[in-house]
C-alpha positions in Angstrom: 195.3 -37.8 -19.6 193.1 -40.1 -17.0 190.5 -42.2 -17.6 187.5 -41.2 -15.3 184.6 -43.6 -16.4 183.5 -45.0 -19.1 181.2 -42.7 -21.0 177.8 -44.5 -20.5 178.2 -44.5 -16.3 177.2 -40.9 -16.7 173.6 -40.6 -18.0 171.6 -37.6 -19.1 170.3 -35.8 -15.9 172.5 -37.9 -13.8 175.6 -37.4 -11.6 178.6 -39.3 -10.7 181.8 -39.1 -8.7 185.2 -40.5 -8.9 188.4 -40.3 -7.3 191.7 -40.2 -9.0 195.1 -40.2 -7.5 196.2 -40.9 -3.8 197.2 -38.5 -0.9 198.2 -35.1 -1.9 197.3 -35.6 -5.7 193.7 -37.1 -4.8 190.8 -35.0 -6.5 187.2 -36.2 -5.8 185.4 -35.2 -9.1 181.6 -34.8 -10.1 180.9 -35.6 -13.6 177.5 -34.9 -14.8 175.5 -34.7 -18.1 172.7 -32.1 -18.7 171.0 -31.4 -22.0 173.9 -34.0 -24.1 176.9 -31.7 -21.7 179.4 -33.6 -19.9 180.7 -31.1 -17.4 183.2 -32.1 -14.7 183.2 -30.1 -11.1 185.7 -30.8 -7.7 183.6 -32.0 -5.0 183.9 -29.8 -2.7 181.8 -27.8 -1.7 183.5 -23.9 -1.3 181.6 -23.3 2.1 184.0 -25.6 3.8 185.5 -27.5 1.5 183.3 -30.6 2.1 182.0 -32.7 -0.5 178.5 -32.3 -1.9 177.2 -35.7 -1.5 176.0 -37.9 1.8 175.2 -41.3 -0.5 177.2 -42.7 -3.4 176.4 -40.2 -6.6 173.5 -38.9 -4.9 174.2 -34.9 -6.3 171.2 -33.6 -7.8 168.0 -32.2 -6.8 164.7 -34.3 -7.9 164.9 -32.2 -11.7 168.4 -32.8 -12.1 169.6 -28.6 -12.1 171.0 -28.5 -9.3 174.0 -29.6 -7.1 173.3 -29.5 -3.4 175.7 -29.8 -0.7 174.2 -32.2 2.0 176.2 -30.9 4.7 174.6 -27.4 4.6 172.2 -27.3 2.0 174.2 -25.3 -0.6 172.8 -25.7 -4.3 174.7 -25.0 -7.3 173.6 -24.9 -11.0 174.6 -27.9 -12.7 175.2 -25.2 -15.7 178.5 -23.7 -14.6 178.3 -24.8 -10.9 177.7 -21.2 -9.6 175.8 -21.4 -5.8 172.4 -19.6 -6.2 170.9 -20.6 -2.1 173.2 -21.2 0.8 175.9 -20.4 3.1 178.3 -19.8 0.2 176.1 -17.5 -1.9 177.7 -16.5 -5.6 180.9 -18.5 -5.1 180.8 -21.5 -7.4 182.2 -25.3 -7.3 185.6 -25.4 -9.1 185.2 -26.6 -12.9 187.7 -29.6 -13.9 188.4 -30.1 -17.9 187.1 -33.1 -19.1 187.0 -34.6 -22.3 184.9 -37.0 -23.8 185.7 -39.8 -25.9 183.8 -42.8 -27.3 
């Protein structure tokens, strides 16, 4: 098991990403909480395989529902990271297991 974050650098209706491992093994992760969920996506967006975000943890759209991919405009619900507007239409950002513990 690896340690992402601590538990309290991912507020309700807030994103954040990390990085764990180095060359081949390195995952760039989104870990977000919505309604008390933590859910953890790859950031990456399926389009092109870029990741979502321009600025540091900068994710979601003004609610907090939705994921969108600065480099095409994408958006994905932060639900179960399916793409509802955008280039990659239906596909959905590739869930990572996570488990949170205090």
């Amino acid at each position: 098991m690896t340690l992402l974050c601590r538990a309290d650098e991912v507020a309700e209706g807030c994103a954040h990403g990390v990085v764990i491992g180095e060359g081949a093994e390195r995952r760039d992760i989104i870990l977000v909480r919505r309604h008390g969920v933590l859910r953890a996506y790859a950031n990456a967006c399926p389009h092109q395989g870029v990741p979502l975000e321009t600025f540091p943890d900068k994710f979601l759209t003004a609610d907090g529902s939705l994921f969108v991919c600065s480099a095409h405009g994408a958006r994905f619900r932060v639900d179960d990271g399916v793409c509802v507007s955008g280039p990659c239409l239906g596909k959905g950002l590739a869930t990572v297991a996570c488990d949170e513990r205090e």
